[in-house]
The first five atom37 places (N, CA, C, CB, O) and aatype in JSON, in Angstrom:
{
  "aatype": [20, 20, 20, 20, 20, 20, 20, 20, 20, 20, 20, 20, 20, 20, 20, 20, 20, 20, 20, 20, 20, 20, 20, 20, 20, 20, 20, 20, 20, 20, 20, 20, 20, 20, 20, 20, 20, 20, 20, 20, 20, 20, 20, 20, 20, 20, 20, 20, 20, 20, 20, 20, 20, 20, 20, 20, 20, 20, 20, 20, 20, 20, 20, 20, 20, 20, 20, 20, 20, 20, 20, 20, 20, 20, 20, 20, 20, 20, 20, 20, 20, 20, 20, 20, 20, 20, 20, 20, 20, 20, 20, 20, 20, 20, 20, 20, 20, 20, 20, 20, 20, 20, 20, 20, 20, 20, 20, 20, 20, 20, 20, 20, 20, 20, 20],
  "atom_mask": [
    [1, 1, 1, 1, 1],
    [1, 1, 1, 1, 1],
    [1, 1, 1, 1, 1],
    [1, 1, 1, 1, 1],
    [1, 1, 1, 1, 1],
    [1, 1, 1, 1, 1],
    [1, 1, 1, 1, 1],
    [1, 1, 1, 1, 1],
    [1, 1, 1, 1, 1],
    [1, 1, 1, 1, 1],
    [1, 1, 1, 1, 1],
    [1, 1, 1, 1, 1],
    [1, 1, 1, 1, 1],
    [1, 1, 1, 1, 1],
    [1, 1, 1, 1, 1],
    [1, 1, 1, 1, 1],
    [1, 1, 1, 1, 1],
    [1, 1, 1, 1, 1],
    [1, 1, 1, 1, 1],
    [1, 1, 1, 1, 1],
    [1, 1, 1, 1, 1],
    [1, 1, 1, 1, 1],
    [1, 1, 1, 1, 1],
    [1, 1, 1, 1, 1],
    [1, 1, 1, 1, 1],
    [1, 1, 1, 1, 1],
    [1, 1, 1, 1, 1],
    [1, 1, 1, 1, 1],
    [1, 1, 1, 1, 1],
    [1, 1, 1, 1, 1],
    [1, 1, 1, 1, 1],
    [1, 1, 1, 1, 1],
    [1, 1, 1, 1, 1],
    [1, 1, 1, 1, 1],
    [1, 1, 1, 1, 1],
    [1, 1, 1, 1, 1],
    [1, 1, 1, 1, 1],
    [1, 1, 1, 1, 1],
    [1, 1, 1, 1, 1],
    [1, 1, 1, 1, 1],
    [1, 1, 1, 1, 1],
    [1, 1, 1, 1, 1],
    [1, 1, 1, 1, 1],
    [1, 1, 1, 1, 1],
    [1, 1, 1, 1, 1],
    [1, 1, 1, 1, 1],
    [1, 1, 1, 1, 1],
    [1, 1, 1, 1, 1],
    [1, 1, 1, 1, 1],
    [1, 1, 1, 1, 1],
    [1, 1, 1, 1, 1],
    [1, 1, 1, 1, 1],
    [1, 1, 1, 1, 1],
    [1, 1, 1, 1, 1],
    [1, 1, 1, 1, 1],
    [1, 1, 1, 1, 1],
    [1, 1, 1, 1, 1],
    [1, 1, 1, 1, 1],
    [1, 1, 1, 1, 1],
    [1, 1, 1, 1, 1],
    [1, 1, 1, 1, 1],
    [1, 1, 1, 1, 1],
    [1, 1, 1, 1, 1],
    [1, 1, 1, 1, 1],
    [1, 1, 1, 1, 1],
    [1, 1, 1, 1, 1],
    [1, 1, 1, 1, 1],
    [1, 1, 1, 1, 1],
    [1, 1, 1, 1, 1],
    [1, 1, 1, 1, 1],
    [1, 1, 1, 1, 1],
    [1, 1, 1, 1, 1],
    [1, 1, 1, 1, 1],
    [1, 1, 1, 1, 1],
    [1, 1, 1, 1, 1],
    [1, 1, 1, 1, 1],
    [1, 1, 1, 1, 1],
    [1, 1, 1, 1, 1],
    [1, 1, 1, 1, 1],
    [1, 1, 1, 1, 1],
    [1, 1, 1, 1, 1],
    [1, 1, 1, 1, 1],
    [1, 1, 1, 1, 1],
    [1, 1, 1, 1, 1],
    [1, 1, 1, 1, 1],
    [1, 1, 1, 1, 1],
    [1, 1, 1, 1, 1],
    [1, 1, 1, 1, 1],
    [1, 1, 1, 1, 1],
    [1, 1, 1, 1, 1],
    [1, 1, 1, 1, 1],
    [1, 1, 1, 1, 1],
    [1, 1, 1, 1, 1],
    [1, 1, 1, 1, 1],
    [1, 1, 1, 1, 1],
    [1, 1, 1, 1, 1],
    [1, 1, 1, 1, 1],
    [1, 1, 1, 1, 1],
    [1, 1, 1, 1, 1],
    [1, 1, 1, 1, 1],
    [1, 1, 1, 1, 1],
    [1, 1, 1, 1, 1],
    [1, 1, 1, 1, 1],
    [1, 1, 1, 1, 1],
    [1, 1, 1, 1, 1],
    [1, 1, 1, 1, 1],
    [1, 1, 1, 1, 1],
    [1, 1, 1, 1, 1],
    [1, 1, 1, 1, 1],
    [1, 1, 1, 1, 1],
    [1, 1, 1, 1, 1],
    [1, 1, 1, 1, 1],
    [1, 1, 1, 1, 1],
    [1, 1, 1, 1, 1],
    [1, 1, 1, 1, 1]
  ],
  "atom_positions": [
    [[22.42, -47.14, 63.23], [21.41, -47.3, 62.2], [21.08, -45.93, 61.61], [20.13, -47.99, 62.77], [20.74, -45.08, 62.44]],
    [[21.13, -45.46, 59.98], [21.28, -44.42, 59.71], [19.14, -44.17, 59.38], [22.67, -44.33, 58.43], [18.4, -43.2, 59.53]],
    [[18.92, -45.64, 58.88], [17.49, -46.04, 58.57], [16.87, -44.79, 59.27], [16.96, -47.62, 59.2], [17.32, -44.62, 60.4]],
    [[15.81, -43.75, 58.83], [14.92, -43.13, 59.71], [13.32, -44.35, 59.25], [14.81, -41.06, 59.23], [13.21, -44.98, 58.2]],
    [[12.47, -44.35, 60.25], [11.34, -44.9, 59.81], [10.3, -43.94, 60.61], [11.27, -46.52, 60.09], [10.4, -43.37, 61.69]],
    [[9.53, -43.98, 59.9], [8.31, -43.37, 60.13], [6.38, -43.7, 60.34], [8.55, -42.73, 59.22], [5.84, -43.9, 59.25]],
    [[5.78, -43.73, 61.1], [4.47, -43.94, 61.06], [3.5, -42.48, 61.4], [4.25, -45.12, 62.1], [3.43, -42.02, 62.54]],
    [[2.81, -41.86, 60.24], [2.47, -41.26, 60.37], [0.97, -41.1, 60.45], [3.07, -40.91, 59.91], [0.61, -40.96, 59.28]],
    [[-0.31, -41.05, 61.41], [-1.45, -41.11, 61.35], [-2.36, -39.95, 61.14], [-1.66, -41.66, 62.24], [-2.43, -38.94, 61.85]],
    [[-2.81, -40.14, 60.42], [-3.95, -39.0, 60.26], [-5.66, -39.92, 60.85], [-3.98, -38.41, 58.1], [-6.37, -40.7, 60.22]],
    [[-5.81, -39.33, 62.34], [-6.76, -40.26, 62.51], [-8.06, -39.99, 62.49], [-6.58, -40.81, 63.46], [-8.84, -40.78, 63.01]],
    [[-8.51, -38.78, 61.89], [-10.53, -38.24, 61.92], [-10.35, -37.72, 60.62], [-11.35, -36.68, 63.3], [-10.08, -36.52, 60.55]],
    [[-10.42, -38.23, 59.8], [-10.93, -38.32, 58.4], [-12.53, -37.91, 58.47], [-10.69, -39.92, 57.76], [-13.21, -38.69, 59.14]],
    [[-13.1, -36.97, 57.98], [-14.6, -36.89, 57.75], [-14.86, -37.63, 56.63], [-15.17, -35.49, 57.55], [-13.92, -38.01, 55.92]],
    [[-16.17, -37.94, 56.34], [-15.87, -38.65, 54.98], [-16.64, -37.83, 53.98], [-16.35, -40.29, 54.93], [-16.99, -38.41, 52.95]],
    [[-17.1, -36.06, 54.17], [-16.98, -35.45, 52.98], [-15.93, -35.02, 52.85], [-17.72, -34.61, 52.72], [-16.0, -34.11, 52.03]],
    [[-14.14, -35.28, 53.48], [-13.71, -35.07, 53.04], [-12.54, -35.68, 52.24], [-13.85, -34.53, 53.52], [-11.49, -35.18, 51.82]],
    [[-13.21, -37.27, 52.14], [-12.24, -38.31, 52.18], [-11.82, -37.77, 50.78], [-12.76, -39.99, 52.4], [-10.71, -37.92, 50.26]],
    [[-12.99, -37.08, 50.21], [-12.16, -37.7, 48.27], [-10.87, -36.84, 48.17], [-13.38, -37.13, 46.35], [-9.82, -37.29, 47.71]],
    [[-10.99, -35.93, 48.5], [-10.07, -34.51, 48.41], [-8.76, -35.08, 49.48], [-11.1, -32.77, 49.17], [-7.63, -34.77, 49.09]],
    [[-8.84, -35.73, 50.54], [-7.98, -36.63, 50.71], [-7.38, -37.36, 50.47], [-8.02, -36.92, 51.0], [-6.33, -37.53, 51.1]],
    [[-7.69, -38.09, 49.52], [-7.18, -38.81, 48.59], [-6.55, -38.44, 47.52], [-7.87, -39.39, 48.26], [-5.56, -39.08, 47.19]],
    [[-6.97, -37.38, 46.79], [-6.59, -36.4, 45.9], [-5.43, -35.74, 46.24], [-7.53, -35.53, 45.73], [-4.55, -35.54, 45.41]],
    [[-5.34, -35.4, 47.36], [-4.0, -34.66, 48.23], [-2.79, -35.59, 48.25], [-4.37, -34.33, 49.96], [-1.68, -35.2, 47.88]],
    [[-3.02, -36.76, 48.67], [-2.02, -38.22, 49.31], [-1.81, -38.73, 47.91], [-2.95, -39.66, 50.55], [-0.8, -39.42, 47.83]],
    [[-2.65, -38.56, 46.47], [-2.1, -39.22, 45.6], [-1.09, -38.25, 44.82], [-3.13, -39.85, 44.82], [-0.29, -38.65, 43.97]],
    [[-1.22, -37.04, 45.21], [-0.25, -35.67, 44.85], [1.18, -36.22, 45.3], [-0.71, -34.04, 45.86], [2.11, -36.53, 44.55]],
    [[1.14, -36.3, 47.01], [2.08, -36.49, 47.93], [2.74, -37.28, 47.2], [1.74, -36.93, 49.21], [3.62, -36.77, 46.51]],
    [[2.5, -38.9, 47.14], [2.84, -39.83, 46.7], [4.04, -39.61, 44.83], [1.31, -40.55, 46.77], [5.11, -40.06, 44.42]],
    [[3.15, -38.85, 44.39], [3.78, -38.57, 42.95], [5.09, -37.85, 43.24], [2.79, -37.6, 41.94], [6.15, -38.3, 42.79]],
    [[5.04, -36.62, 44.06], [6.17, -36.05, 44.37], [7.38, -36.82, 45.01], [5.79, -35.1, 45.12], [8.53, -36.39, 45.1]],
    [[6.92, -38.07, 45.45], [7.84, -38.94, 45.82], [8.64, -40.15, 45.19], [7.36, -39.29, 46.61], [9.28, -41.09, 45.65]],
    [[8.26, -39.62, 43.8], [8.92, -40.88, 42.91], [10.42, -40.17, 42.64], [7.93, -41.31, 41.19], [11.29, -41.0, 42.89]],
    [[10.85, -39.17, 42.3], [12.17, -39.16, 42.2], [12.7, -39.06, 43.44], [12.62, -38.22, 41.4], [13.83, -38.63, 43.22]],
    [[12.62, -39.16, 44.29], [13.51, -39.59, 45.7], [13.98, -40.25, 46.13], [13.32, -39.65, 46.49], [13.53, -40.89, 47.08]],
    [[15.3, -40.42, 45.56], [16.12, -41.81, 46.14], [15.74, -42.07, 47.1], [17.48, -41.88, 46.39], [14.75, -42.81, 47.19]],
    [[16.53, -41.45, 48.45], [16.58, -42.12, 49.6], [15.0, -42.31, 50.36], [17.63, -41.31, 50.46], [14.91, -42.62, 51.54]],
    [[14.05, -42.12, 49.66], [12.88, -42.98, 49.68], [12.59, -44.37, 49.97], [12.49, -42.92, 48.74], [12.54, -44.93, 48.88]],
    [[12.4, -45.15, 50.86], [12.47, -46.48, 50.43], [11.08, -47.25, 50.55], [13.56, -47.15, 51.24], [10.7, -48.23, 49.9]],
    [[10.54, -46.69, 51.36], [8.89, -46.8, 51.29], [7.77, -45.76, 51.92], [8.54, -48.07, 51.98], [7.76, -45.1, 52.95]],
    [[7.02, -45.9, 51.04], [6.03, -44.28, 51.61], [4.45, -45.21, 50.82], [6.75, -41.87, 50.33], [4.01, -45.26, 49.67]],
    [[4.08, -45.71, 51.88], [3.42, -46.8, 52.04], [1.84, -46.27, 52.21], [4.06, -47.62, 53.24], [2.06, -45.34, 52.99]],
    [[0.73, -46.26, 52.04], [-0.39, -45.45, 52.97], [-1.37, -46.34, 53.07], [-1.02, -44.04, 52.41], [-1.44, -46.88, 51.96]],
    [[-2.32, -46.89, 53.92], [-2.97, -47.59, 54.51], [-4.2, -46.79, 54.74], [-2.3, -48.08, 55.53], [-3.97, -45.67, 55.2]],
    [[-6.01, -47.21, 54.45], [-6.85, -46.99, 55.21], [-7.38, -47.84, 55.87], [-7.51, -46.49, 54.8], [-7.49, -48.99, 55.46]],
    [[-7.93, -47.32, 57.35], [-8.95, -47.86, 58.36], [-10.18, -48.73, 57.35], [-9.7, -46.36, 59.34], [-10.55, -48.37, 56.23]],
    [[-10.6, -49.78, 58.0], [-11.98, -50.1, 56.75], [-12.99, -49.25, 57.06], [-12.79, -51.72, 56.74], [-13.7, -49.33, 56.06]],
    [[-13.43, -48.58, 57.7], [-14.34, -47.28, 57.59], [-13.6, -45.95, 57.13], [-14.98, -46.97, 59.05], [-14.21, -44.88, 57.21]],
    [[-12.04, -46.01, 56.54], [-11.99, -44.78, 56.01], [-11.74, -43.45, 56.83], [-13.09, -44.69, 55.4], [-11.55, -42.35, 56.32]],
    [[-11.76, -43.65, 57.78], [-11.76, -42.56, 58.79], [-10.13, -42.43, 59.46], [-12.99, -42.96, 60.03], [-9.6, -41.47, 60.03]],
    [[-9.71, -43.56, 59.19], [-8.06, -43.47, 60.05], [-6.9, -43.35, 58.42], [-7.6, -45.64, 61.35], [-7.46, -43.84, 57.44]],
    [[-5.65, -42.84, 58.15], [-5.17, -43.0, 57.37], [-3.79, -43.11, 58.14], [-5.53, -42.18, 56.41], [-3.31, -42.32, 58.95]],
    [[-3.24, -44.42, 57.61], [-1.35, -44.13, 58.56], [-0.54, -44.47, 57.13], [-0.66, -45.81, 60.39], [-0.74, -45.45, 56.41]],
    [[0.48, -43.32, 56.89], [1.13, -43.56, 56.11], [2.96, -44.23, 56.81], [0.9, -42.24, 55.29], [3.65, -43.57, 57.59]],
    [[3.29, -45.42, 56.33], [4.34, -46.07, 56.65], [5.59, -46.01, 55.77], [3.94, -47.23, 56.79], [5.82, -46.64, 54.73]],
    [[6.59, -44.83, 56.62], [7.72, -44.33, 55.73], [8.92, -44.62, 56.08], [7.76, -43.04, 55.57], [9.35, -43.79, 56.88]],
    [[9.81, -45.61, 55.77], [11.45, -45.24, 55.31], [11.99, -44.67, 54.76], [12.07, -45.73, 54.92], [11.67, -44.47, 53.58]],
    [[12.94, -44.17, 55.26], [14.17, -42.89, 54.39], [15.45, -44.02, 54.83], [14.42, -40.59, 55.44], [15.52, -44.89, 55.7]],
    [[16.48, -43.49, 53.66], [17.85, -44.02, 54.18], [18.43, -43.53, 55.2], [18.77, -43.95, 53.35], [19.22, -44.31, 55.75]],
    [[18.3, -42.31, 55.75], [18.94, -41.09, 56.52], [18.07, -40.36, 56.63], [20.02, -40.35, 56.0], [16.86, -40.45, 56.39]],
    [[19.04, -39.2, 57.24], [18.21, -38.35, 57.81], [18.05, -36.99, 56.66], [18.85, -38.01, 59.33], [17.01, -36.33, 56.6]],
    [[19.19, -36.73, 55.84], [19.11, -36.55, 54.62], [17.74, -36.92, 53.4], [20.19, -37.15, 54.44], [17.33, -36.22, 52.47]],
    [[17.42, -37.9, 53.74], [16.94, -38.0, 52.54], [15.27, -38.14, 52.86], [17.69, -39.23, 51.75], [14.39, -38.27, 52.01]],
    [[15.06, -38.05, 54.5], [13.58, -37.13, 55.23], [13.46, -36.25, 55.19], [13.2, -37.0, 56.38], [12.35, -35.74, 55.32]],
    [[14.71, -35.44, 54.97], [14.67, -34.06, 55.17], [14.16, -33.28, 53.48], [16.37, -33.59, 55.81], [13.57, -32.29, 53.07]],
    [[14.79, -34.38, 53.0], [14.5, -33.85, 51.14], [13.07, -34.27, 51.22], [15.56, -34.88, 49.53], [12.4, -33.38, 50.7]],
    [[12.17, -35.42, 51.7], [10.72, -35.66, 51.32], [10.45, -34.46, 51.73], [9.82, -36.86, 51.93], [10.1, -33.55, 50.99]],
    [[10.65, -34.34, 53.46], [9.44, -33.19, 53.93], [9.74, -32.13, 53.19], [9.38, -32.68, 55.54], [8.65, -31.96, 52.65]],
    [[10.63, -31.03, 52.66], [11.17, -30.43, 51.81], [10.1, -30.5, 50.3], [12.64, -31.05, 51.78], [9.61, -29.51, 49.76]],
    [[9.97, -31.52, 49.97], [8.96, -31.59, 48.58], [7.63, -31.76, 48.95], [9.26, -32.83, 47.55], [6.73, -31.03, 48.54]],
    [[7.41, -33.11, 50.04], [5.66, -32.86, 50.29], [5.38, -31.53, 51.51], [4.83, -34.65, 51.08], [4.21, -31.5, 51.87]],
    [[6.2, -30.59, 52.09], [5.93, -29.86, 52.89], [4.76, -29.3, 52.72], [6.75, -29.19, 53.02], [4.05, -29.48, 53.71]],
    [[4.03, -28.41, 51.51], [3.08, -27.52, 51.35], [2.17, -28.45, 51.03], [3.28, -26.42, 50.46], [1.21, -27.74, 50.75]],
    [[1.64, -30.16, 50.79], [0.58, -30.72, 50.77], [0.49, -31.34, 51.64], [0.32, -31.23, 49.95], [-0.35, -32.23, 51.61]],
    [[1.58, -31.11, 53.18], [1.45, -32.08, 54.39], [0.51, -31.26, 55.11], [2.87, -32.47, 55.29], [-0.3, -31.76, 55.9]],
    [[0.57, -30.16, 54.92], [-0.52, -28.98, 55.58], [-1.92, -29.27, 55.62], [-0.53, -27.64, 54.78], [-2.62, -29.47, 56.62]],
    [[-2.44, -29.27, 53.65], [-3.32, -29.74, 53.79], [-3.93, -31.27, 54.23], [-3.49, -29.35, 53.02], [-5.07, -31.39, 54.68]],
    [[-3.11, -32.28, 54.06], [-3.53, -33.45, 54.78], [-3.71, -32.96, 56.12], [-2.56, -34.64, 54.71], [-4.86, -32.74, 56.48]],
    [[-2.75, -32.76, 56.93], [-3.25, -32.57, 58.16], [-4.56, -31.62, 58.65], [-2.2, -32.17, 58.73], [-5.16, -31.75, 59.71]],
    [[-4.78, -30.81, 57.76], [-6.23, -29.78, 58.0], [-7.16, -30.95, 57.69], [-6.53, -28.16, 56.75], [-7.96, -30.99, 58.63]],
    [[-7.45, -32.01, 56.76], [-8.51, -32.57, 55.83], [-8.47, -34.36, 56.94], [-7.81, -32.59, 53.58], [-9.41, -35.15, 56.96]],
    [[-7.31, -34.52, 57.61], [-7.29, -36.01, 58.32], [-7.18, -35.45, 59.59], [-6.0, -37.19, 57.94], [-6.47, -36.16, 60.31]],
    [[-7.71, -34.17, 60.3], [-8.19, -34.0, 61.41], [-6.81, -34.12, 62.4], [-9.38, -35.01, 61.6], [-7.01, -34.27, 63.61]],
    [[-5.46, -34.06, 61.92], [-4.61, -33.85, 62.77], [-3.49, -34.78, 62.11], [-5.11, -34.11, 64.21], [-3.75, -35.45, 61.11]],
    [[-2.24, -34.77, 62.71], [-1.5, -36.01, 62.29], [-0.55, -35.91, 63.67], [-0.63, -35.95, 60.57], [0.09, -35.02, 64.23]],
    [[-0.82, -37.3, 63.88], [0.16, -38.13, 65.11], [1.44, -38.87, 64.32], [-0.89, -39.57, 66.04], [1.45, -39.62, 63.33]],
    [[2.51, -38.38, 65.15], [3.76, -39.33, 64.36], [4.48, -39.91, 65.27], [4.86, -38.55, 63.45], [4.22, -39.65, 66.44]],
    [[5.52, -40.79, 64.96], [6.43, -41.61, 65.53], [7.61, -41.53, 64.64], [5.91, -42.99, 65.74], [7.47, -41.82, 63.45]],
    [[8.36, -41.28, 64.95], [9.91, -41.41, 64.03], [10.79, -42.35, 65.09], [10.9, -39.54, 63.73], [10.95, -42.15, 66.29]],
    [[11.26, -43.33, 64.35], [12.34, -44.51, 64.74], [13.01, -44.44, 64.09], [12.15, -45.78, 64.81], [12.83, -44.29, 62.88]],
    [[14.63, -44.56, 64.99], [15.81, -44.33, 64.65], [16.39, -43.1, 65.14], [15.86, -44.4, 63.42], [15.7, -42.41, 65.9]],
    [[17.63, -42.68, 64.79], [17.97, -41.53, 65.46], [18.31, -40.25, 64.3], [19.25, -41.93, 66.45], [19.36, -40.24, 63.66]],
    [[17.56, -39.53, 64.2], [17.43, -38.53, 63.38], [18.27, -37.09, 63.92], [15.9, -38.38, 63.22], [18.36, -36.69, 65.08]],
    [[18.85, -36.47, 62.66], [19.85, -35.34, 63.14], [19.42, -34.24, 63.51], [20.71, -34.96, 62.3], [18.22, -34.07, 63.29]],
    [[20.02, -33.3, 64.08], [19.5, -32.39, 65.03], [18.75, -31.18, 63.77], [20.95, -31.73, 66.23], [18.16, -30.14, 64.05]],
    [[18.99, -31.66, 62.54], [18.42, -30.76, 61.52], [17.0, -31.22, 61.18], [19.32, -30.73, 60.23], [16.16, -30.49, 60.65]],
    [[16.78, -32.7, 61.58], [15.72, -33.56, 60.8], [14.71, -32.84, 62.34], [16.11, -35.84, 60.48], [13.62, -32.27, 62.42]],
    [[15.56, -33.19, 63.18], [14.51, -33.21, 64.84], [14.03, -31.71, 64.52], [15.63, -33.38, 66.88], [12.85, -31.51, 64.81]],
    [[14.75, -30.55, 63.95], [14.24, -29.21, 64.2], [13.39, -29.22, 63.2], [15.18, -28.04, 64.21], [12.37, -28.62, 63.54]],
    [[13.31, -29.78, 61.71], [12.46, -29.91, 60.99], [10.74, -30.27, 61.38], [13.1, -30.71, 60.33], [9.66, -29.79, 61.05]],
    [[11.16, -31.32, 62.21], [9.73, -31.55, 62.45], [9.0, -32.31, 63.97], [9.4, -32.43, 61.23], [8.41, -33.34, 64.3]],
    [[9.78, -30.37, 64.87], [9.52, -30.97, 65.74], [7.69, -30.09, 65.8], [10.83, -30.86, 66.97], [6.71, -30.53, 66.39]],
    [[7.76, -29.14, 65.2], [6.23, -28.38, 64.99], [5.0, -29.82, 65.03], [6.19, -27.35, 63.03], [3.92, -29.51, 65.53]],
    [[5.12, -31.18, 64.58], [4.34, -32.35, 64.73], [4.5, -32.71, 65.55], [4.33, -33.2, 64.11], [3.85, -33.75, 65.65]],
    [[5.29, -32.43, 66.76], [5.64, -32.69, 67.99], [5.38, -34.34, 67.97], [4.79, -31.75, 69.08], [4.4, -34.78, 68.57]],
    [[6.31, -35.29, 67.22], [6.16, -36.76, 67.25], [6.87, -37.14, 68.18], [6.49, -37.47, 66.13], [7.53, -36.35, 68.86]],
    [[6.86, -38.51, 68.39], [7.13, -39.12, 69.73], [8.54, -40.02, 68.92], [5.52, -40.23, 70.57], [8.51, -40.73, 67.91]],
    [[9.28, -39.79, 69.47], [10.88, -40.19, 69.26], [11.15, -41.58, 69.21], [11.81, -39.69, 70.41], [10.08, -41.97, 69.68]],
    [[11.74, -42.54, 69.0], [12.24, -44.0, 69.59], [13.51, -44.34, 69.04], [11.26, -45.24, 69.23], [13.5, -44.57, 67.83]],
    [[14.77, -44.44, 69.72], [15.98, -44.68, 69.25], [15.91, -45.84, 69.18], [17.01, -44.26, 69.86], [15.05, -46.36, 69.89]],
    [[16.65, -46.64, 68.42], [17.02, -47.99, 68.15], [17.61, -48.92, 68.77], [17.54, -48.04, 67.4], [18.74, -49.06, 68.3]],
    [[17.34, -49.75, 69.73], [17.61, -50.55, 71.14], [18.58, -51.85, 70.13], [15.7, -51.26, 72.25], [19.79, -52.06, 70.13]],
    [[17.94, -52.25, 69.67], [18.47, -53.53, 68.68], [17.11, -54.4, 68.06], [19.55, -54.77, 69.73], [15.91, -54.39, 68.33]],
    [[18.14, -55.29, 66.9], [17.55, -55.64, 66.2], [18.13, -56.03, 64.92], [16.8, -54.95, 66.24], [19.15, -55.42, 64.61]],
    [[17.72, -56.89, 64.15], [18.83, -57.74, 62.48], [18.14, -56.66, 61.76], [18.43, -59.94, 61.56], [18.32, -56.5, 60.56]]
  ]
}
């Protein structure tokens, strides 16, 4: 499975700093329209606003490596403004994608099976 997927949480949102959070993630989001191997970059809030998980497919590992590459310098500030970010990457990502982002120190899951 070449699929990378991603769940990324940003979970202590203050909420003076939600707007500017939002402001940041709707940046993110724009930078992600010419990206092919994009296939969803999804973002979700908690109903109090305080949790944010953004839900991402790439085709490859290539084409994670090109997002983080474009949102790199506004993933910073999300993570300063959503109080941290916890990740999960599923699938098996290349030893370029793993060095990319192992600084988020996310929690790995190879692909057991599945249609």
């Amino acid at each position: 499975m070449d699929q990378i997927q991603v769940s990324a949480v940003f979970a202590s949102i203050a909420p003076g700093d939600l707007a500017e959070f939002e402001q940041v993630a709707a940046a993110a989001l724009e930078l992600t329209t010419p990206e092919p191997g994009t296939l969803h970059y999804d973002w979700y809030f908690s109903a109090d606003a305080t949790t944010c998980e953004v839900r991402e497919t790439y085709a490859d590992s290539d084409a994670m490596l090109a997002h983080v590459g474009n949102v790199g310098e506004l993933l910073g500030r999300l993570v300063e403004l959503g109080g941290g970010l916890e990740g999960n990457v599923f699938g098996s990502p290349s030893a370029a994608l793993a060095e990319a982002i192992a600084a988020f120190d996310p929690t790995m899951y190879r692909h057991f099976q599945g249609k």
